[in-house]
mmCIF file as gemmi writes it, N, C-alpha and C atoms, coordinates in Angstrom:
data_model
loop_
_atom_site.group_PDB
_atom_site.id
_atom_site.type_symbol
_atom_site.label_atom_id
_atom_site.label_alt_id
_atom_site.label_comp_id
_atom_site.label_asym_id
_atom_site.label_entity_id
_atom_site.label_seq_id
_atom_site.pdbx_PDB_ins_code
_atom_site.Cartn_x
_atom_site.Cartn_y
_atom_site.Cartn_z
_atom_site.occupancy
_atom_site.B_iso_or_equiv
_atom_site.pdbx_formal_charge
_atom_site.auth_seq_id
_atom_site.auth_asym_id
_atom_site.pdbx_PDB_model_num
ATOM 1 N N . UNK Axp A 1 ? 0.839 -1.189 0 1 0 ? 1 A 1
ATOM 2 C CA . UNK Axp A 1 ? 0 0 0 1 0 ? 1 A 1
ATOM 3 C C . UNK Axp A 1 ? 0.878 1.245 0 1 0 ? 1 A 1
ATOM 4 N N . UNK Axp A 2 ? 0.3 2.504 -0.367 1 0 ? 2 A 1
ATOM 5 C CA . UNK Axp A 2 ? 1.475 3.649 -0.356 1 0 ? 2 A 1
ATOM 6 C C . UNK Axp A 2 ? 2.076 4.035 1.367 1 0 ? 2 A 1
ATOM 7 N N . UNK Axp A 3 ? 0.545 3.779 2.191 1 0 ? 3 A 1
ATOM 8 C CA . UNK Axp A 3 ? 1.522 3.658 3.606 1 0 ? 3 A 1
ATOM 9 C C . UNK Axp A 3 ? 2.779 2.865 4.1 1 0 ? 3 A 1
ATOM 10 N N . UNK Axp A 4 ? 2.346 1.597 3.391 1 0 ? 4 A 1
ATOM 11 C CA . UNK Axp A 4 ? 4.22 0.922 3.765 1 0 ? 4 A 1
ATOM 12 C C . UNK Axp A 4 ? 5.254 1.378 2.736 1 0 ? 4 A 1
ATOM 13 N N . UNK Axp A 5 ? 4.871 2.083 1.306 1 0 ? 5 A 1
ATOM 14 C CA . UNK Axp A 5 ? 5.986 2.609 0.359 1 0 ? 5 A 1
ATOM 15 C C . UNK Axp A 5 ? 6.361 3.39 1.366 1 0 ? 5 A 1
ATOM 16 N N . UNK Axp A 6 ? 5.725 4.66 2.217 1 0 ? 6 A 1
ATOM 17 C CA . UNK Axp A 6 ? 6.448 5.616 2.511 1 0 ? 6 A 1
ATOM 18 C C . UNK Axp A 6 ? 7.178 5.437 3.683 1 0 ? 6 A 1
ATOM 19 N N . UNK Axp A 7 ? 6.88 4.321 4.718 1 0 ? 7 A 1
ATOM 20 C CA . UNK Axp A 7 ? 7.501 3.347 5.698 1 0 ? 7 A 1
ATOM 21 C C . UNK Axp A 7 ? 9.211 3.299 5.625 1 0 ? 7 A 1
ATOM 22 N N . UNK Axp A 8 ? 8.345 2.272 4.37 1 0 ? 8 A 1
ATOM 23 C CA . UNK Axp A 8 ? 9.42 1.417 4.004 1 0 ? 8 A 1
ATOM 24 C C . UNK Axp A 8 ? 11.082 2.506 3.479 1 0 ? 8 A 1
ATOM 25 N N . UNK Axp A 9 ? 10.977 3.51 2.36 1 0 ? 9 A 1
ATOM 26 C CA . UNK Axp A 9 ? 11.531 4.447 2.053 1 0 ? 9 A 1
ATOM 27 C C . UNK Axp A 9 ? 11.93 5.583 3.209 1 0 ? 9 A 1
ATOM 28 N N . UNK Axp A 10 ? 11.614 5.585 3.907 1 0 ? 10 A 1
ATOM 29 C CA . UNK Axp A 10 ? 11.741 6.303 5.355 1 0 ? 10 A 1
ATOM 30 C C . UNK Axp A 10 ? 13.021 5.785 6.169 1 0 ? 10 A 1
ATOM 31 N N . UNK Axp A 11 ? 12.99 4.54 6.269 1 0 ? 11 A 1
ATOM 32 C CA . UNK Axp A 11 ? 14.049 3.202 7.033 1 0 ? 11 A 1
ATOM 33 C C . UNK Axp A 11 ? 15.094 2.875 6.367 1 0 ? 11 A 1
ATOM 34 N N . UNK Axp A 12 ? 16.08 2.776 6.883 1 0 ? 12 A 1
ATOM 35 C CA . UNK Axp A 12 ? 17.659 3.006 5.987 1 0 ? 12 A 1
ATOM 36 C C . UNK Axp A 12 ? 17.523 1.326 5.567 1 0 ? 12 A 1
ATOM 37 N N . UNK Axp A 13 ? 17.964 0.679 5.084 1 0 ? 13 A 1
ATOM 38 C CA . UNK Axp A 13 ? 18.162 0.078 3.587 1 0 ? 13 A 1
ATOM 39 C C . UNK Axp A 13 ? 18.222 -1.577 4.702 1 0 ? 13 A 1
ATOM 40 N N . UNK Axp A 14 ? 19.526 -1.263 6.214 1 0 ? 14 A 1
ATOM 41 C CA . UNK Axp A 14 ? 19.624 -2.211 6.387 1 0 ? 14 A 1
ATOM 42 C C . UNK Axp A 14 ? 18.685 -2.33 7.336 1 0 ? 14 A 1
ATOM 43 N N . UNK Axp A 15 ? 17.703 -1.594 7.791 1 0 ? 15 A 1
ATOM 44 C CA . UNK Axp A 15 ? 16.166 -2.4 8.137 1 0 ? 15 A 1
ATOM 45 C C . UNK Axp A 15 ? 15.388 -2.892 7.406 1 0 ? 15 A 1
ATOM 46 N N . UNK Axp A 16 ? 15.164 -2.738 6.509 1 0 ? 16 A 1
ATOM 47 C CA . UNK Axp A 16 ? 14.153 -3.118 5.176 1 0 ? 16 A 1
ATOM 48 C C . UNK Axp A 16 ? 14.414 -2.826 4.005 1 0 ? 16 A 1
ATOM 49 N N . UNK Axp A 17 ? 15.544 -3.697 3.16 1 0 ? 17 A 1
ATOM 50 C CA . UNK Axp A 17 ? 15.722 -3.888 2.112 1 0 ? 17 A 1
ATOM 51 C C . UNK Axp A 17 ? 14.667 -3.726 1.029 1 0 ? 17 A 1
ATOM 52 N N . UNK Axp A 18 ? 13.532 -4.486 1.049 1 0 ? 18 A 1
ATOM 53 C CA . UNK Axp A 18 ? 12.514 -4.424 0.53 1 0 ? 18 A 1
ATOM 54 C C . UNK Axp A 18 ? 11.164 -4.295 0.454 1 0 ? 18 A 1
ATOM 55 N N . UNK Axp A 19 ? 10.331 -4.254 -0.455 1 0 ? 19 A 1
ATOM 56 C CA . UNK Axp A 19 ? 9.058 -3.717 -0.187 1 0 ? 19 A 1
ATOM 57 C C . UNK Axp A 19 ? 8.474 -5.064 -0.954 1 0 ? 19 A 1
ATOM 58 N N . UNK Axp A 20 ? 7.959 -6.163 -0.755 1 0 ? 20 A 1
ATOM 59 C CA . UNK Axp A 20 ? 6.963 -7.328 -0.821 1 0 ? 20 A 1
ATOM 60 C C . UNK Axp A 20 ? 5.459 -6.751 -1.713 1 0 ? 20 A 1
ATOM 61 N N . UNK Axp A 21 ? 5.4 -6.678 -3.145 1 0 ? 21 A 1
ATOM 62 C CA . UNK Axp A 21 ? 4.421 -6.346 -4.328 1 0 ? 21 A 1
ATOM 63 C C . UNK Axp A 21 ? 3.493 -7.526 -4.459 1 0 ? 21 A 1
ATOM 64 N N . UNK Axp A 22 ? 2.545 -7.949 -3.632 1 0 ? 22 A 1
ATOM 65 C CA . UNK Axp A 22 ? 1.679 -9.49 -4.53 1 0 ? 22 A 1
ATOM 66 C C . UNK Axp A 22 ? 0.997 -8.745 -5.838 1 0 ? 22 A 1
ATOM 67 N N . UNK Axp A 23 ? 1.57 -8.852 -6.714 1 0 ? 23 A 1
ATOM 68 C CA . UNK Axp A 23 ? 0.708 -8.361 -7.809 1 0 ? 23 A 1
ATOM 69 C C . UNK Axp A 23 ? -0.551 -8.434 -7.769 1 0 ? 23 A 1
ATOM 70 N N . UNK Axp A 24 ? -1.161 -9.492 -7.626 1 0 ? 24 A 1
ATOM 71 C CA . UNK Axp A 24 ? -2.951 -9.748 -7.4 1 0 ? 24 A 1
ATOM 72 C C . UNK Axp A 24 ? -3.74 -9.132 -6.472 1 0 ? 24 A 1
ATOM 73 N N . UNK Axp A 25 ? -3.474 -9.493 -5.338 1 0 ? 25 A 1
ATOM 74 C CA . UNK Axp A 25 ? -4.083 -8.982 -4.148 1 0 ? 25 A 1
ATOM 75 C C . UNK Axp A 25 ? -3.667 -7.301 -4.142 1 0 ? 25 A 1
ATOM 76 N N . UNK Axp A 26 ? -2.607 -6.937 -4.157 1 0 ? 26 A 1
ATOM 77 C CA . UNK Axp A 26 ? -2.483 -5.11 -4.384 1 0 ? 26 A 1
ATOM 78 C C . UNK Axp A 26 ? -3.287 -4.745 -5.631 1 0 ? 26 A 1
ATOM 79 N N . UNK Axp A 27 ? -3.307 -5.124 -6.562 1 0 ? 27 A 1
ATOM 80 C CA . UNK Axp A 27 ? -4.626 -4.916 -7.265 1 0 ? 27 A 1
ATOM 81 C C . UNK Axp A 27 ? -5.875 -4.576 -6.515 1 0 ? 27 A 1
ATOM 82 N N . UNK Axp A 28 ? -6.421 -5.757 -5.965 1 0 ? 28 A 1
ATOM 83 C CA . UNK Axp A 28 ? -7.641 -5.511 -5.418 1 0 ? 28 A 1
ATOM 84 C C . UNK Axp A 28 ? -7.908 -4.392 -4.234 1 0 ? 28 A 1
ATOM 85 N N . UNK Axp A 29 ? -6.407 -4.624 -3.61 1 0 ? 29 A 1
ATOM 86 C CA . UNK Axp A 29 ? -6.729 -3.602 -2.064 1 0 ? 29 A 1
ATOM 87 C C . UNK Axp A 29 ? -6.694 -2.044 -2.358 1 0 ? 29 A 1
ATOM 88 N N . UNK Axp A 30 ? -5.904 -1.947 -3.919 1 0 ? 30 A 1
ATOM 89 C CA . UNK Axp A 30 ? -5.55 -0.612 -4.08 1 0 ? 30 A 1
ATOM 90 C C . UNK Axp A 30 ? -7.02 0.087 -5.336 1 0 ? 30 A 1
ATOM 91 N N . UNK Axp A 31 ? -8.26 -1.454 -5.448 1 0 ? 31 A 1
ATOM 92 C CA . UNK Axp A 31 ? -9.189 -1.039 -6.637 1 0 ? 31 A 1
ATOM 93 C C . UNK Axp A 31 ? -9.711 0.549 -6.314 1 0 ? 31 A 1
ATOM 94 N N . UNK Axp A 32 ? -10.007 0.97 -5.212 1 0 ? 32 A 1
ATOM 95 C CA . UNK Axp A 32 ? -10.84 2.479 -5.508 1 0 ? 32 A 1
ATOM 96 C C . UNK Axp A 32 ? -9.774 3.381 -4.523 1 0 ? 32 A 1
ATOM 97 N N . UNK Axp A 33 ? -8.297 3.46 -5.012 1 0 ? 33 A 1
ATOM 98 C CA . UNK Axp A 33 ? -7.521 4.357 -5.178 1 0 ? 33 A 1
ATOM 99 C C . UNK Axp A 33 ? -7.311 5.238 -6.42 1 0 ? 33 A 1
ATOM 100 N N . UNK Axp A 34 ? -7.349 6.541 -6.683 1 0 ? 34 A 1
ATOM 101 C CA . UNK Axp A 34 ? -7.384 7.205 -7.781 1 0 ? 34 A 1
ATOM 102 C C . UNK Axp A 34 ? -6.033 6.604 -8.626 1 0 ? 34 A 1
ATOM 103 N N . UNK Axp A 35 ? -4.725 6.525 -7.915 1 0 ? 35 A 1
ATOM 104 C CA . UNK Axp A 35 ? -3.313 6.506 -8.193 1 0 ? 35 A 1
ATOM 105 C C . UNK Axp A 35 ? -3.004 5.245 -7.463 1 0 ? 35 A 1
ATOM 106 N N . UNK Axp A 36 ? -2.8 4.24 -8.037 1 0 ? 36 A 1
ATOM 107 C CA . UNK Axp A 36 ? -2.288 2.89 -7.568 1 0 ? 36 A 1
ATOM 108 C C . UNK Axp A 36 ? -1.186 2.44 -7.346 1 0 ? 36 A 1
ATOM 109 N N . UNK Axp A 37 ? -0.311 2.423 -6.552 1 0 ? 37 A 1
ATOM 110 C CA . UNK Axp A 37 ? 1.255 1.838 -6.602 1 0 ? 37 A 1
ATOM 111 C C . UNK Axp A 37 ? 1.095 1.2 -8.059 1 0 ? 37 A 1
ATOM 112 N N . UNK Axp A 38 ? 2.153 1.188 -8.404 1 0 ? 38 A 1
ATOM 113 C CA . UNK Axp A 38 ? 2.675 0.022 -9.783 1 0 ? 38 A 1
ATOM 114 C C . UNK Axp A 38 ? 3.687 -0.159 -9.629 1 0 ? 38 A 1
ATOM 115 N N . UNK Axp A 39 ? 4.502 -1.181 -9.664 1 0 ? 39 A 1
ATOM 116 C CA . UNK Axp A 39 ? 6.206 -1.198 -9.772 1 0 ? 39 A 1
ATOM 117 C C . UNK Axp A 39 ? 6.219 -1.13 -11.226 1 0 ? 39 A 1
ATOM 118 N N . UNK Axp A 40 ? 7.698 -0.522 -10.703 1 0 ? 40 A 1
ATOM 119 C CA . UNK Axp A 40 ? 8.498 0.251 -12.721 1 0 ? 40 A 1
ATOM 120 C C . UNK Axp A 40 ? 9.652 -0.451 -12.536 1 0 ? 40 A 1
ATOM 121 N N . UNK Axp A 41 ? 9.907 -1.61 -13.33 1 0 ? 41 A 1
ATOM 122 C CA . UNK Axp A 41 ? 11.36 -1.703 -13.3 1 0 ? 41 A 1
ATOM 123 C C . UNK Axp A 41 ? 11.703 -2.461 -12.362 1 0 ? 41 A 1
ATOM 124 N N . UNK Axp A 42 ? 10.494 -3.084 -11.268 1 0 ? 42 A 1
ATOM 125 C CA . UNK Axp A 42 ? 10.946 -3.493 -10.159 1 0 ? 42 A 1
ATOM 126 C C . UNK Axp A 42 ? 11.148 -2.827 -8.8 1 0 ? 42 A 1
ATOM 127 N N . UNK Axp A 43 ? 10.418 -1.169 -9.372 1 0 ? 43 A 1
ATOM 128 C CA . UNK Axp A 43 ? 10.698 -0.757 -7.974 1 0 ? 43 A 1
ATOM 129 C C . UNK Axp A 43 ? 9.485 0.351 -8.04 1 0 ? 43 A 1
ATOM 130 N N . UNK Axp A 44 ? 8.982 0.48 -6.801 1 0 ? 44 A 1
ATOM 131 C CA . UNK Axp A 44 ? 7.711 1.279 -6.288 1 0 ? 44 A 1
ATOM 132 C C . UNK Axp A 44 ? 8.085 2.622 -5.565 1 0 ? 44 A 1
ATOM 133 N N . UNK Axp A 45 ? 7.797 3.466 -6.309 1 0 ? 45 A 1
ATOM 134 C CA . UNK Axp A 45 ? 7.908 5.219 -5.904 1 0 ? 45 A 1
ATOM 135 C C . UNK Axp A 45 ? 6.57 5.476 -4.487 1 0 ? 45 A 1
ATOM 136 N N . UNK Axp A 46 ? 6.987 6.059 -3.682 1 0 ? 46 A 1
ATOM 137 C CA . UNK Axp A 46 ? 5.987 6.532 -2.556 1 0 ? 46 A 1
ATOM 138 C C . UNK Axp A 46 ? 5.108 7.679 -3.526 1 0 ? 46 A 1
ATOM 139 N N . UNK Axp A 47 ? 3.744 7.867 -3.04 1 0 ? 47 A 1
ATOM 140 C CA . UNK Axp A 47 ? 3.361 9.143 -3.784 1 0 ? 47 A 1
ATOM 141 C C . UNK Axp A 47 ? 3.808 10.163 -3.111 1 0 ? 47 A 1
ATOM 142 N N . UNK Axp A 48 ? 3.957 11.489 -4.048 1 0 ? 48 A 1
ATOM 143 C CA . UNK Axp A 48 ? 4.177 12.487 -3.392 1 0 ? 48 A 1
ATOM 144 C C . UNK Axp A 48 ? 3.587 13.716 -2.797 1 0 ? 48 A 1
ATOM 145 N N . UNK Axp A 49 ? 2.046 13.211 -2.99 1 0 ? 49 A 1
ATOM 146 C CA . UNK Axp A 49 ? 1.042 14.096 -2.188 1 0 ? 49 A 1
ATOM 147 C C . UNK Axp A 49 ? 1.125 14.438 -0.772 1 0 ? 49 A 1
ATOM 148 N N . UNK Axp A 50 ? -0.083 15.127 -0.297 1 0 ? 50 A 1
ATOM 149 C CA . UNK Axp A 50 ? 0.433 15.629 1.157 1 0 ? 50 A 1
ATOM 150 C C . UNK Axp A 50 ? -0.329 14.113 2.193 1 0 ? 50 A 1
ATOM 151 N N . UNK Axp A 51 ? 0.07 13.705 3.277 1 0 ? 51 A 1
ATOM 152 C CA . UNK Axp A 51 ? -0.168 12.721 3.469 1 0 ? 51 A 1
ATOM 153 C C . UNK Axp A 51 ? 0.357 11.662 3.229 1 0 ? 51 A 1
ATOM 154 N N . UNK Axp A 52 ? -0.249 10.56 3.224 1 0 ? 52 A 1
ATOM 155 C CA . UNK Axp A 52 ? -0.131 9.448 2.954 1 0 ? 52 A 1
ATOM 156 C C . UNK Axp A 52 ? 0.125 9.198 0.609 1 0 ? 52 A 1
ATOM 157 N N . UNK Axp A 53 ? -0.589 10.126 0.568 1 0 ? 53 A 1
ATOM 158 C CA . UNK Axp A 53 ? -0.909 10.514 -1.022 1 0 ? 53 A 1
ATOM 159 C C . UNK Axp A 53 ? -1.731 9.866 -1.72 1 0 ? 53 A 1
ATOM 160 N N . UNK Axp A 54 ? -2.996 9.259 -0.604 1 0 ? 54 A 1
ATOM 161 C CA . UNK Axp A 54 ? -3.693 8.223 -1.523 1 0 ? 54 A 1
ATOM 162 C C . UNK Axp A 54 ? -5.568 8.907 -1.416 1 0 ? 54 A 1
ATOM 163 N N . UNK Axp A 55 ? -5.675 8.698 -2.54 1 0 ? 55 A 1
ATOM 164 C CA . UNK Axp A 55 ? -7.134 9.691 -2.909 1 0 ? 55 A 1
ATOM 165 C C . UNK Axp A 55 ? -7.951 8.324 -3.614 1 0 ? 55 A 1
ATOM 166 N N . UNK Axp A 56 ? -9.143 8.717 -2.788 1 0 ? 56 A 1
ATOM 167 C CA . UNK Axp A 56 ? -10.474 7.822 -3.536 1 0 ? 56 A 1
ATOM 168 C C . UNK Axp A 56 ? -10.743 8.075 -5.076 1 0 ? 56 A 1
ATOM 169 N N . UNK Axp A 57 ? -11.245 7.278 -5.56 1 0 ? 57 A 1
ATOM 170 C CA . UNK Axp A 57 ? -11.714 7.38 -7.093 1 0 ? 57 A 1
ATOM 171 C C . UNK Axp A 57 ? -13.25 7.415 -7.259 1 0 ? 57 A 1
ATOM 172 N N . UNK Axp A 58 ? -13.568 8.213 -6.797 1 0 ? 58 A 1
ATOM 173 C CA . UNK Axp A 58 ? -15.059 8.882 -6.661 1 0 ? 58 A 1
ATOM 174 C C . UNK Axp A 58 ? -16.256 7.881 -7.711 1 0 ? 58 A 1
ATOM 175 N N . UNK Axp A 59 ? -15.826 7.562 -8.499 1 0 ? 59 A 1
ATOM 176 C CA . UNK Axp A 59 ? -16.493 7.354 -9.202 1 0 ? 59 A 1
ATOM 177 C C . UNK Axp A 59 ? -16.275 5.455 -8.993 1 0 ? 59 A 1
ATOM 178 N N . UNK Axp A 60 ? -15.728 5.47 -8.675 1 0 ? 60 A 1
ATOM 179 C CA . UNK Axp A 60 ? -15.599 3.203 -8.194 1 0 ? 60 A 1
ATOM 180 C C . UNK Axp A 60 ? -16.245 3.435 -6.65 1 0 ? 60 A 1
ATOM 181 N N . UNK Axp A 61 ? -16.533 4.365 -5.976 1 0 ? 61 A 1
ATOM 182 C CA . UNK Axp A 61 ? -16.724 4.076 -5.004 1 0 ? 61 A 1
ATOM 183 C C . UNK Axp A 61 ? -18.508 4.513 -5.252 1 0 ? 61 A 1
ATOM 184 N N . UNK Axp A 62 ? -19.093 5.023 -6.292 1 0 ? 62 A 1
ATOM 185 C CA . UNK Axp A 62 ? -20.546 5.469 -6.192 1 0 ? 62 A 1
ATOM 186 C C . UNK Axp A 62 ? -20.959 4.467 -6.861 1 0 ? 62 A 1
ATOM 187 N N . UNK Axp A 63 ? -20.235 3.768 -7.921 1 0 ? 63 A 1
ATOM 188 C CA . UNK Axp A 63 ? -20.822 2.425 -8.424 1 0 ? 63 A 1
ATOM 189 C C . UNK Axp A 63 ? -21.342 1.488 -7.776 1 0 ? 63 A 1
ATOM 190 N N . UNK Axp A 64 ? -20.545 0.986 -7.145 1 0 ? 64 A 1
ATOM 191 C CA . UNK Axp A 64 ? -21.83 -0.368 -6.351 1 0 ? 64 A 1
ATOM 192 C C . UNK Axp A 64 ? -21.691 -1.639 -6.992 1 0 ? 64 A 1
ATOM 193 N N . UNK Axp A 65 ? -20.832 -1.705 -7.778 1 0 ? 65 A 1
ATOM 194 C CA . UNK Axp A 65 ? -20.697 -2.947 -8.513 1 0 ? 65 A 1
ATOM 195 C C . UNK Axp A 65 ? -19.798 -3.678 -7.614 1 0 ? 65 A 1
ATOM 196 N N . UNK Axp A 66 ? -19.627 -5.307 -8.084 1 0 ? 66 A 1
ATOM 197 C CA . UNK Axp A 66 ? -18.967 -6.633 -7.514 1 0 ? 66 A 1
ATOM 198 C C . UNK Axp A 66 ? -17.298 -6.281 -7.995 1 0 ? 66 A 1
ATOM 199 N N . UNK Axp A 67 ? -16.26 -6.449 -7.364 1 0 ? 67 A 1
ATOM 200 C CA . UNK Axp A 67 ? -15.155 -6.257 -7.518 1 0 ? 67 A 1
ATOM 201 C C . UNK Axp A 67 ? -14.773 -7.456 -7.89 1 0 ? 67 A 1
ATOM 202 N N . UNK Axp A 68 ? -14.511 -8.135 -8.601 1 0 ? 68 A 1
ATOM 203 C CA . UNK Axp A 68 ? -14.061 -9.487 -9.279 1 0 ? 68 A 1
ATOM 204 C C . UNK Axp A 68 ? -12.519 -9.349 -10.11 1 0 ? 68 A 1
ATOM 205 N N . UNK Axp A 69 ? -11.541 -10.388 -9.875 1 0 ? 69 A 1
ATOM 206 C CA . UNK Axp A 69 ? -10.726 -10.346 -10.582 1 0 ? 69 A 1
ATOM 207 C C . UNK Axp A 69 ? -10.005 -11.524 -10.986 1 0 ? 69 A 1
């Protein structure tokens, strides 16, 4: 989630080498985030909004539909 990107990036290298991506399941947890983590290359940027940097997607959240994947 972008809360453990910014965690994780916070903590010098030899506490937490890495940041753990399940491709599938971060899919689903991140579905009605406007801006979704993605790894590039293998590696995941924190957002740089104020906060945490993570904003609803107004429009997945008024739908009402089944989240299936």
């Amino acid at each position: 989630t972008p809360a453990t990107a910014h965690l994780i990036a916070a903590w010098p290298e030899t506490t937490c080498p890495l940041l753990e991506y399940l491709v599938k399941w971060n899919e689903i947890h991140q579905f009605f985030l406007a801006n979704p983590l993605k790894p590039i290359n293998g590696y995941v940027t924190p957002p740089s909004g104020p906060g945490m940097g993570m904003d609803l997607d107004e429009g997945k959240v008024e739908s009402r539909r089944e989240v299936t994947f």
